[in-house]
Backbone bond lengths (Angstrom), bond angles and torsions (degrees), N, CA, C in turn:
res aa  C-N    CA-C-N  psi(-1)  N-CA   C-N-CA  omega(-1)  CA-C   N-CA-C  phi
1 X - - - 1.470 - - 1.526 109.77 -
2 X 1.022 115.71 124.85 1.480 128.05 168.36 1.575 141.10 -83.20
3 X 1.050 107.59 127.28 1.808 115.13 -157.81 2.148 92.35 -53.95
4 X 1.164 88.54 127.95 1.661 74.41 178.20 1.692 113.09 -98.05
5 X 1.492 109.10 160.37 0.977 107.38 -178.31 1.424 153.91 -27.47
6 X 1.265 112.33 -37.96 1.182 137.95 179.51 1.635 115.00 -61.64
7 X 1.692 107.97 -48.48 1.033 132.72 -154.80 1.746 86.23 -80.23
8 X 1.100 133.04 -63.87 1.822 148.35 148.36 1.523 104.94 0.72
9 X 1.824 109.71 -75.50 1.603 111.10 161.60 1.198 128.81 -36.11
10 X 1.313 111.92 -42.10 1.846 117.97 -171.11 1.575 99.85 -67.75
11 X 1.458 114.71 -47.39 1.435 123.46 -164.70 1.064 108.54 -45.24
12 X 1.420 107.15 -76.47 1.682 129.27 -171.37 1.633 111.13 -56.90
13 X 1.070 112.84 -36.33 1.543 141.24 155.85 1.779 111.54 -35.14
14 X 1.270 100.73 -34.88 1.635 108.15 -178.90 1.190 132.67 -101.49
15 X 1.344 140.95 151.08 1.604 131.61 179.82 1.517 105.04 -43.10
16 X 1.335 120.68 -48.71 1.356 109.39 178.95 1.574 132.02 -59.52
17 X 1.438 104.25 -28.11 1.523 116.79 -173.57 1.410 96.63 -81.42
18 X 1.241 122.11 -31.40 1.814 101.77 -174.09 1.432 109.39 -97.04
19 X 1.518 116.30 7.20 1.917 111.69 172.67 1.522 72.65 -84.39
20 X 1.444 143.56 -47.22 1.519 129.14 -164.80 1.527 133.22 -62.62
21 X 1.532 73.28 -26.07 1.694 93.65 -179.58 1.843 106.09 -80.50
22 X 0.884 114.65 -46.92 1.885 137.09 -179.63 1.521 108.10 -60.81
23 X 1.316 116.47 -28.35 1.291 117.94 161.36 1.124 138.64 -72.16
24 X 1.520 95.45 -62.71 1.947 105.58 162.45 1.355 122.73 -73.59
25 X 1.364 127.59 1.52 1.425 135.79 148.48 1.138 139.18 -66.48
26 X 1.575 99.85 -20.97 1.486 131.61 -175.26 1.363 97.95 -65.28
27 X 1.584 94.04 -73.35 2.176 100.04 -173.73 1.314 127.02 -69.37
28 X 1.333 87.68 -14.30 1.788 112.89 166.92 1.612 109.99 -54.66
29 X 1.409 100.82 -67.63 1.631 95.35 -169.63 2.013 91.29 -85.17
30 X 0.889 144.74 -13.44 1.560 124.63 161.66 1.527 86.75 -48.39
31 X 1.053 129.75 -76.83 1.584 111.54 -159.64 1.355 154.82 -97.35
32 X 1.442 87.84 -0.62 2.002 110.46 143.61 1.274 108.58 -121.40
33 X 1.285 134.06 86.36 1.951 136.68 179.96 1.367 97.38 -50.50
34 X 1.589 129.59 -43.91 1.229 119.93 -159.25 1.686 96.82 -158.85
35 X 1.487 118.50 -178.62 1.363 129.05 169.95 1.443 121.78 -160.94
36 X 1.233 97.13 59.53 1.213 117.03 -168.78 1.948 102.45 -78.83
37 X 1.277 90.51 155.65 1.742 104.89 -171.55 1.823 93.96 50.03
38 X 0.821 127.76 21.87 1.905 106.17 173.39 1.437 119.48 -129.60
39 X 0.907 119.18 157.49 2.047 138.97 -174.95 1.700 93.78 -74.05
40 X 1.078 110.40 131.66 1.659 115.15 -174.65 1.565 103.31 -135.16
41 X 1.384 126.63 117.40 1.406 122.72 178.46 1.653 103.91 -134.39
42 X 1.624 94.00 142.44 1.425 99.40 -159.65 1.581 87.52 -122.83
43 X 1.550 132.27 133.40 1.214 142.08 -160.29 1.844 90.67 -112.57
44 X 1.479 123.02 153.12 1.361 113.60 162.69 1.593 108.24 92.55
45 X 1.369 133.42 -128.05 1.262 157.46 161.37 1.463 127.03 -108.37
46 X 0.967 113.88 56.06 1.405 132.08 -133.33 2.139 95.13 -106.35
47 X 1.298 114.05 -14.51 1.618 100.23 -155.57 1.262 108.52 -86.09
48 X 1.618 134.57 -12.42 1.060 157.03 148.16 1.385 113.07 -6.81
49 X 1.566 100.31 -67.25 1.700 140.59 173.16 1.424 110.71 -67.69
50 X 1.080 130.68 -47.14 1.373 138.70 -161.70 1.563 107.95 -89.65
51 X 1.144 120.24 0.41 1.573 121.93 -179.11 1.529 108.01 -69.62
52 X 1.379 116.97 -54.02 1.516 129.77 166.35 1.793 118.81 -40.56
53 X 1.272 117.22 -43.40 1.264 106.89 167.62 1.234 120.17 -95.09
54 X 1.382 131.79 10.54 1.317 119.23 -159.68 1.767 101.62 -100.79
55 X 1.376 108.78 22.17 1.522 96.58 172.77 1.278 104.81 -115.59
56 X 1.506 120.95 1.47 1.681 111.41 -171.70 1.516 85.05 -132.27
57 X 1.252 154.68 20.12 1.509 120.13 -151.49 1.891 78.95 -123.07
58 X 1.419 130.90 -175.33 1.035 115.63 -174.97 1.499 104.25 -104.35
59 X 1.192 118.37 -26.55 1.729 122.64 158.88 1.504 117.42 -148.28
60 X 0.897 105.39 139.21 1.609 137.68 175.93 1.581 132.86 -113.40
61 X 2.079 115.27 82.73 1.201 102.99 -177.30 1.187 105.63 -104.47
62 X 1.480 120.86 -174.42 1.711 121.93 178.65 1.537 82.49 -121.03
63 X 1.274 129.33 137.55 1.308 136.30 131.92 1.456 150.24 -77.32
64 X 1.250 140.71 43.04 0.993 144.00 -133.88 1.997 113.93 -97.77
65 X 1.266 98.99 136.26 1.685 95.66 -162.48 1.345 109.68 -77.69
66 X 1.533 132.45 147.10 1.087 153.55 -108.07 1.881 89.15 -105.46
67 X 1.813 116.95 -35.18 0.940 99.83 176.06 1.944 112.55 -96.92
68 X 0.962 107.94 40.99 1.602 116.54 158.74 1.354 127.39 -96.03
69 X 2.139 89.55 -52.16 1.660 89.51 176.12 1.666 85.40 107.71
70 X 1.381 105.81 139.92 1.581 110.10 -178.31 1.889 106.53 -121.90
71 X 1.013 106.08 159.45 1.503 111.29 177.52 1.781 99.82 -135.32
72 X 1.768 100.36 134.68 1.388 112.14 166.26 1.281 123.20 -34.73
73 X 1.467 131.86 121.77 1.295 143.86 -161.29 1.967 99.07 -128.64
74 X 1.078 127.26 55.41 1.642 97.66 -166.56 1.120 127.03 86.95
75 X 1.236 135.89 130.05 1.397 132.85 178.96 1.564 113.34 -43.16
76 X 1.704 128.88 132.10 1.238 117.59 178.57 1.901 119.59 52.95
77 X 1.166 117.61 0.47 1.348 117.10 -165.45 1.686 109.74 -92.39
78 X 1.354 113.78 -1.87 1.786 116.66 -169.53 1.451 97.06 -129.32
79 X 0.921 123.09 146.48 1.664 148.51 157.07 1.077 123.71 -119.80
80 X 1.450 95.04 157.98 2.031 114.88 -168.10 1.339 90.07 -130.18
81 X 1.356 114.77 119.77 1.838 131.76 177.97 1.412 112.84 -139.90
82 X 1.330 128.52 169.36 1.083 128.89 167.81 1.791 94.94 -112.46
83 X 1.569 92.03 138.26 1.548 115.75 173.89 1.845 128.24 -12.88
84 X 1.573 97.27 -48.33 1.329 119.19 179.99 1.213 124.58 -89.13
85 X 1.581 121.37 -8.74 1.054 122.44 -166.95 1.432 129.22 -159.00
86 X 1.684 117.26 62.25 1.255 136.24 -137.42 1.817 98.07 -85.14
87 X 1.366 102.25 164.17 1.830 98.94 -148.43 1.418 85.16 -114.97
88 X 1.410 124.44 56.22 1.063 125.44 165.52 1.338 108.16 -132.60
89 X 1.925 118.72 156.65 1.637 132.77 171.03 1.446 112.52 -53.15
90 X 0.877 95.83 131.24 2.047 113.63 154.20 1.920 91.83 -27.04
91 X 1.868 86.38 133.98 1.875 90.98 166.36 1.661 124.99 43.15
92 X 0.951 125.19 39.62 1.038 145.19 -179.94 2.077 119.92 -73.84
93 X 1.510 81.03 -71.33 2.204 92.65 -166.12 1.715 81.96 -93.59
94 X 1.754 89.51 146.16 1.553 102.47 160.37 1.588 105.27 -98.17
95 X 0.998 140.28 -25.23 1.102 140.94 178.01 1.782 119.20 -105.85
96 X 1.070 136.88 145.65 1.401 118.66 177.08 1.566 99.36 -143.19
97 X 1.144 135.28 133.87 1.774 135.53 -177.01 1.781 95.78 -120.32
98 X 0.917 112.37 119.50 1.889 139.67 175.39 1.879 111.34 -101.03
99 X 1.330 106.43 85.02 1.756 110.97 170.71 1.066 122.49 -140.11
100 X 1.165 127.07 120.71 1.547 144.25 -165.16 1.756 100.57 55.88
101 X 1.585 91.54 72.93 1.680 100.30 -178.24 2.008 86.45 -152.34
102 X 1.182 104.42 -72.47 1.890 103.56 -174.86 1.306 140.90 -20.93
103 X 1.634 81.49 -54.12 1.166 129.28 -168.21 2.323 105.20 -56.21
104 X 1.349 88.91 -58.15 1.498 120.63 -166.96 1.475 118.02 -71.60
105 X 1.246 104.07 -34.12 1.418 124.09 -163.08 1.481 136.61 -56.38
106 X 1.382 142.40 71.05 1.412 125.75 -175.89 1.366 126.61 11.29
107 X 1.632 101.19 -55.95 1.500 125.76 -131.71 1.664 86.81 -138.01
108 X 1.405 127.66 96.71 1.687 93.23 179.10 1.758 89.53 -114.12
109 X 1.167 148.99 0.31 1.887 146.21 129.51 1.288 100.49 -44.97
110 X 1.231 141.35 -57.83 1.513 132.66 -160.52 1.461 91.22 -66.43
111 X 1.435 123.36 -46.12 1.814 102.07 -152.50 1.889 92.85 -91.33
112 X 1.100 106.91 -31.48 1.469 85.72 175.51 1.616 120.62 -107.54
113 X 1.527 119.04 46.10 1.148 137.32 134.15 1.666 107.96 -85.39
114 X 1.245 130.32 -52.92 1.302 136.22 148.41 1.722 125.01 -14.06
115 X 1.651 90.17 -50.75 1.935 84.30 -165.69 1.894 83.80 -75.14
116 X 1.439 113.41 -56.13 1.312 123.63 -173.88 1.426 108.05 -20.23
117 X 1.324 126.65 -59.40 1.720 154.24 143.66 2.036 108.26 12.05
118 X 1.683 69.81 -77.70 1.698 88.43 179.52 1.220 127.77 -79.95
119 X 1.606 110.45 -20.61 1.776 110.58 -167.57 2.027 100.60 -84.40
120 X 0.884 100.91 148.18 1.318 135.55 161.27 1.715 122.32 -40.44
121 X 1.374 118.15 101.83 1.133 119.56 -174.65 1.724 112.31 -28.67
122 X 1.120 119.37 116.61 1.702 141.17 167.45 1.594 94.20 69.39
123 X 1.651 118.89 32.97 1.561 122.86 169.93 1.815 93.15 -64.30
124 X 1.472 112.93 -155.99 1.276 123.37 -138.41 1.238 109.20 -169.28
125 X 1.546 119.64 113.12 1.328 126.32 -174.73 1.060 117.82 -122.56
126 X 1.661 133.59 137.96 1.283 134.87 -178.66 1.480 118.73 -107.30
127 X 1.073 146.03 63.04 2.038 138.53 -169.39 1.639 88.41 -45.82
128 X 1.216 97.36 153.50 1.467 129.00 151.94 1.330 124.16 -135.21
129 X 1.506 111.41 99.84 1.293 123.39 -157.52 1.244 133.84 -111.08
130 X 1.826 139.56 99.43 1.797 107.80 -169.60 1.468 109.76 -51.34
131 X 1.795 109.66 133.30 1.670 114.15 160.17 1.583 96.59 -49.72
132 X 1.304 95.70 172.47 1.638 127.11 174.12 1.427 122.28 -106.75
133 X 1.846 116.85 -10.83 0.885 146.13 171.44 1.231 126.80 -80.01
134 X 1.337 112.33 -24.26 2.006 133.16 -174.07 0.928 108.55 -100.20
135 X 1.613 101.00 158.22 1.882 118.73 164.08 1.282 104.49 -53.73
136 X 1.220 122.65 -41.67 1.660 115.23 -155.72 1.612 104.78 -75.96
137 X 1.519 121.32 -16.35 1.275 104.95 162.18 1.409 123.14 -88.97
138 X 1.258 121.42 16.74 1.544 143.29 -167.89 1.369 113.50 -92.67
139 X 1.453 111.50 -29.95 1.488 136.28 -111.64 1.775 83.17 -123.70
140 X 1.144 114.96 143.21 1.402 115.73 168.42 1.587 118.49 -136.98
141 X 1.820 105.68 25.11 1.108 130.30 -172.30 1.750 105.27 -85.10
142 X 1.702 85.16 -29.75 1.713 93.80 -174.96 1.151 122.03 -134.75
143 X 1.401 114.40 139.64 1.878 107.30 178.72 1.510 117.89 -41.21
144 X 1.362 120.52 0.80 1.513 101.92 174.11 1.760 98.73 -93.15
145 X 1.086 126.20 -9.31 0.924 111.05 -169.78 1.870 123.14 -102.72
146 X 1.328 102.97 51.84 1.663 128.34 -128.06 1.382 84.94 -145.20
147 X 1.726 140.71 161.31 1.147 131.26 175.40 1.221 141.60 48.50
148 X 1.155 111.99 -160.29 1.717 97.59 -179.98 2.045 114.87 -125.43
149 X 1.298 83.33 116.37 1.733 97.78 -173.21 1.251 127.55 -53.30
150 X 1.436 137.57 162.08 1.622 122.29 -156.45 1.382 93.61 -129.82
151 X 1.347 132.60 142.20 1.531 132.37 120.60 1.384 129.72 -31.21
152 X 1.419 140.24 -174.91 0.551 130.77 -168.97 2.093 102.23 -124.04
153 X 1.136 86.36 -10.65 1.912 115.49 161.09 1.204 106.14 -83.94
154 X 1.347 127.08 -64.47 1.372 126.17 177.21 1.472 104.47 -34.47
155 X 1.333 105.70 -74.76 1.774 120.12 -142.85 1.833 83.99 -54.26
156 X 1.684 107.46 -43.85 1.626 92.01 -173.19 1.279 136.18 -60.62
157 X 1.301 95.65 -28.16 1.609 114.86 -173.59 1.716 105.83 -81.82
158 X 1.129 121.28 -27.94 1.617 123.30 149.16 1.242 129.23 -32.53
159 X 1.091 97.61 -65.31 1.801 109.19 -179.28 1.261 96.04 -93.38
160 X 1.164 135.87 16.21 2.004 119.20 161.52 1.434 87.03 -86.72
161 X 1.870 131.51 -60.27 1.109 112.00 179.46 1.515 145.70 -65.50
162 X 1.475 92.24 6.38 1.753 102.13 171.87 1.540 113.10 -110.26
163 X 1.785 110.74 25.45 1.510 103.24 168.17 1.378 112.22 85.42
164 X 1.665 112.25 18.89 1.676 112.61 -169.70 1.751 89.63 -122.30
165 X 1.376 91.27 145.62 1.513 104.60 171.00 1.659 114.15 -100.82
166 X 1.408 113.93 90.35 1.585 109.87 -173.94 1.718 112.54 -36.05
167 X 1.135 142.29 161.76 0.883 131.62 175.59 1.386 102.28 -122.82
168 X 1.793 113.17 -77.39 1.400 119.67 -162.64 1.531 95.60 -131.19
169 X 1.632 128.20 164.01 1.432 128.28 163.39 1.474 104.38 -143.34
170 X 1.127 102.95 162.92 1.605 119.17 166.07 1.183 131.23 -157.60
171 X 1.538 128.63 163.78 1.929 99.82 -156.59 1.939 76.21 -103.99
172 X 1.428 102.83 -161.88 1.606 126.95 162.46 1.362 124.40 -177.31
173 X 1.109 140.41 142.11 1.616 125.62 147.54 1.723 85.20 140.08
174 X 1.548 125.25 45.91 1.428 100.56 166.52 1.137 151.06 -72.31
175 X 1.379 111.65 4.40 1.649 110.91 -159.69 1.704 75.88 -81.01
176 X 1.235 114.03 -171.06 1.343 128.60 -159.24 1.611 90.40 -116.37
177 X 1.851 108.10 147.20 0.959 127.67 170.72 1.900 137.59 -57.12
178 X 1.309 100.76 55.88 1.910 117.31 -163.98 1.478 101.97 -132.86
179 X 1.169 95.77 153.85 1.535 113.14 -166.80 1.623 79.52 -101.78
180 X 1.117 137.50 -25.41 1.955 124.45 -168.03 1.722 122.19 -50.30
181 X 1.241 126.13 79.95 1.322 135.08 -177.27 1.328 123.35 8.64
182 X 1.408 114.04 -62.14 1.232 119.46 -178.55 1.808 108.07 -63.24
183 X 1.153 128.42 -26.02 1.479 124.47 -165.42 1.728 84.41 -76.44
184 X 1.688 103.52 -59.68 1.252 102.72 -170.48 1.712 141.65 -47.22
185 X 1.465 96.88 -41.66 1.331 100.40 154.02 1.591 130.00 -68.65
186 X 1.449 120.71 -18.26 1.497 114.35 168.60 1.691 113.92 -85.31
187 X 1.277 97.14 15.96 1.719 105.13 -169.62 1.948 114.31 -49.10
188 X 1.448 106.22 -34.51 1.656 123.21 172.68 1.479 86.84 -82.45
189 X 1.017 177.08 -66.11 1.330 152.90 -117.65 1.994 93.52 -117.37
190 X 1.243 110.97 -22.95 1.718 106.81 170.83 1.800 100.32 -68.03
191 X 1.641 112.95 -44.69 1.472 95.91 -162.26 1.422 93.81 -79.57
192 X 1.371 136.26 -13.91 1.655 112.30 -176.22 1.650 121.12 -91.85
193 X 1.547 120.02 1.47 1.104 133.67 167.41 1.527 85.51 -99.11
194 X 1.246 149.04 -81.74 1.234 126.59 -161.55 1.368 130.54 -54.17
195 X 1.143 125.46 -13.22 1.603 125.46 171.57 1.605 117.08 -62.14
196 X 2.008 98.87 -23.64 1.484 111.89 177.94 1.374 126.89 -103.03
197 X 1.590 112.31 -22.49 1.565 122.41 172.77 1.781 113.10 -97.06
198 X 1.194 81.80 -50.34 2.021 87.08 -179.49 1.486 121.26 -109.14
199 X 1.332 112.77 62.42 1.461 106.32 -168.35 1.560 118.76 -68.03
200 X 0.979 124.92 -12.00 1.338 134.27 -170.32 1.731 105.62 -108.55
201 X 1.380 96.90 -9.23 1.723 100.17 177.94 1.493 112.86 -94.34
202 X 1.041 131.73 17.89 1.690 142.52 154.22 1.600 120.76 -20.16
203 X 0.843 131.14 88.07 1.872 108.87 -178.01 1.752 108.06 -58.85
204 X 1.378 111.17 -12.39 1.968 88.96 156.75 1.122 99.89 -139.76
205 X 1.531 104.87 170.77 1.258 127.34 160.26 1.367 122.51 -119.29
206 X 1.606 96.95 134.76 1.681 102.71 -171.43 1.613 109.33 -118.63
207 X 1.453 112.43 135.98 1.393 121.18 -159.44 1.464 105.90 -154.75
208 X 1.545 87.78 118.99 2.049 104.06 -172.60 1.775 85.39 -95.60
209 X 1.277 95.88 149.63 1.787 119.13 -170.86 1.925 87.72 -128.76
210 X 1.315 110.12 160.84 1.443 121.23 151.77 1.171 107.75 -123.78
211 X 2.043 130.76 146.37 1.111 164.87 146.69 1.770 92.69 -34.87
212 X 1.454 117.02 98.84 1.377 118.28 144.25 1.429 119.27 -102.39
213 X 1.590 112.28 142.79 1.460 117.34 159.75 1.127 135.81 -77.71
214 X 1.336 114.43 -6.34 1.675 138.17 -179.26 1.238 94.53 -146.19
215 X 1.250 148.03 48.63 1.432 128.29 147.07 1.258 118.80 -68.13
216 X 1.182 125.12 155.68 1.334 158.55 161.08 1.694 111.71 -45.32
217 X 1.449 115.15 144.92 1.397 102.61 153.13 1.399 117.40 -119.09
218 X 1.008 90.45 25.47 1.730 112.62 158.06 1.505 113.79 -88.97
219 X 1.509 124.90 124.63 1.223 126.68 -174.62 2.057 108.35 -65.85
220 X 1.413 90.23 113.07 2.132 95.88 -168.58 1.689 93.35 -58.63
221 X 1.469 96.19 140.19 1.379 113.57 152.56 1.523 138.73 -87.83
222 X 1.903 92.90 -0.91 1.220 103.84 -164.08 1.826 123.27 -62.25
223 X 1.409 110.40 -144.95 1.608 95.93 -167.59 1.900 76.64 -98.42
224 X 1.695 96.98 167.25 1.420 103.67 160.20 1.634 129.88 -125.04
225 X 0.905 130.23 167.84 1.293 133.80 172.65 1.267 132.12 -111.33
226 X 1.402 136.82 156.55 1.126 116.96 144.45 1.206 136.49 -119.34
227 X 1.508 132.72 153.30 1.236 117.55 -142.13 1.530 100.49 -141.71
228 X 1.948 92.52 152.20 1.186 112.97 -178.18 1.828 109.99 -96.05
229 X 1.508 118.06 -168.71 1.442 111.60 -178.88 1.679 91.87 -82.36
230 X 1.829 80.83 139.61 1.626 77.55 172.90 1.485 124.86 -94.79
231 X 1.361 138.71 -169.32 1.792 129.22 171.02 1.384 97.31 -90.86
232 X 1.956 85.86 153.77 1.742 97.81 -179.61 1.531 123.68 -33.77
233 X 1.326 123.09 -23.98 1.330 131.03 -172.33 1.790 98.38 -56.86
234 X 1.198 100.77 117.24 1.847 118.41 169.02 1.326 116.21 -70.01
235 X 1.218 111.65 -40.43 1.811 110.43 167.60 1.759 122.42 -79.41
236 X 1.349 101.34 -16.77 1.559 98.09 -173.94 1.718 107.96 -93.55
237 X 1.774 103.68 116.56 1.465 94.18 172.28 1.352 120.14 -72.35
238 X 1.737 95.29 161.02 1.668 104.18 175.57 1.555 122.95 -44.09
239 X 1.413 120.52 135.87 1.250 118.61 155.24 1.441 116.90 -48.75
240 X 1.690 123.16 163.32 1.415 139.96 153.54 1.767 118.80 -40.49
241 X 1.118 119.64 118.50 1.630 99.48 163.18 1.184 119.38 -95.34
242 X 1.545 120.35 143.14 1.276 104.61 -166.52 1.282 117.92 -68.76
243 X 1.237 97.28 169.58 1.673 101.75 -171.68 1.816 111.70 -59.85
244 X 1.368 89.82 -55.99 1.603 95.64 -169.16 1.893 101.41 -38.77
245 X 1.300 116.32 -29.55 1.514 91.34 -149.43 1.806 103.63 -77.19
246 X 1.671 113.17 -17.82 1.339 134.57 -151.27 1.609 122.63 -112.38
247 X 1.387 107.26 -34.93 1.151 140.08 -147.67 1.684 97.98 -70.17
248 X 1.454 107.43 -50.72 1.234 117.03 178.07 1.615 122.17 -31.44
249 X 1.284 98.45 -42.30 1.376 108.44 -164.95 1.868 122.86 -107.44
250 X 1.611 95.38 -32.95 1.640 93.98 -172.33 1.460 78.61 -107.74
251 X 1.456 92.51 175.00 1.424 135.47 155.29 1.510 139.13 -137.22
252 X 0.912 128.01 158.93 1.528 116.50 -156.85 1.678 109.28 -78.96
253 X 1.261 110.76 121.53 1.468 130.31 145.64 1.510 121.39 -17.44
């Protein structure tokens, strides 16, 4: 069963939802700064996130699954789909962002054989996932705490079998899952002591995958990268991002 829409609005809507939102935005833009000239599709509850690129990128839809319920995003800019079967062309988005979609899902191979479907030869995917390790998947205060929560093995070993090459991950969201003011307002001073005492205590985990055409469903051992937006060119993979801008936060897959 899926957190429905409404309930999504209230969240993000609240002091608590935007220390949540401010967090996972954080490692977010460490590792897409921008998306300029590119197709950006956000699966789940995704528009939250997508506000930041939607003035340079060349399109920006929200996809949201049919048993959530969708809310106006922009003229033409939101969709109503079912999980398995997204109403978009072959190779389409270079980028794709997955939040409050994994988690929920019947089918979570069907929908991300699906995004795989649509994204763009060596495009670029980000999950946003509750850990399995945190309060916030404990927690039934908040849509992360809804579905079924990931490792950080799990979430990888997922997308090795849906044809994705994990790339990089990183956790976020430490202050603890409470609406009580005072926690909430120290919510930036919980994630900058927690990035150093509880690194593995994150209430999510965030994990960029790459679009292979021959991947393996064997989880790759190969080397990884991290990556910036790449140029319109469909055959040319992404450049390196530099470290400084990323480094802080993920580590390699």
């Amino acid at each position: 069963m899926r957190v429905d829409v409404l309930a999504l609005q209230r969240f993000y809507a609240s002091p608590l939802g935007e220390a949540a939102h401010r967090a996972a935005s954080r490692r977010l833009a460490a590792l897409w700064p921008h998306a300029e000239g590119l197709d950006v599709l956000a699966v789940g509850y995704g528009t939250p996130y997508l506000d930041r690129y939607r003035a340079d990128a060349r399109r920006t839809v929200a996809m949201m699954p049919a048993a959530q319920g969708a809310e106006p995003w922009g003229p033409g800019l939101s969709a109503l789909a079912d999980d398995a079967r997204l109403p978009f062309m072959d190779a389409v988005f270079d980028r794709v962002l997955i939040v409050h979609a994994i988690e929920e899902t019947p089918a979570p191979n069907a929908l991300l054989r699906e995004i795989w479907r649509v994204m763009a030869p060596e495009g670029r995917l980000v999950v946003i996932a509750a850990n399995r390790w945190s309060l916030w998947a404990q927690s039934d205060a908040t849509p992360f705490g809804y579905g079924r929560p990931y490792s950080r093995t799990q979430l990888a070993t997922l997308l090795s079998d849906s044809m994705f090459q994990p790339v990089v991950s990183a956790r976020a969201l430490y202050a603890p899952p409470s609406t009580w003011t005072p926690f909430v307002r120290a919510a930036d001073a919980f994630e900058r002591v927690g990035e150093i005492m509880w690194p593995a205590q994150g209430g999510l985990v965030l994990m960029e995958a790459v679009k292979r055409l021959y991947a393996s469903t064997a989880r790759s051992a190969d080397r990884v990268l991290l990556a910036k937006a790449p140029t319109r060119s469909r055959q040319t993979a992404p450049d390196p991002l530099p470290k400084r801008d990323a480094s802080r936060f993920y580590f390699r897959t």
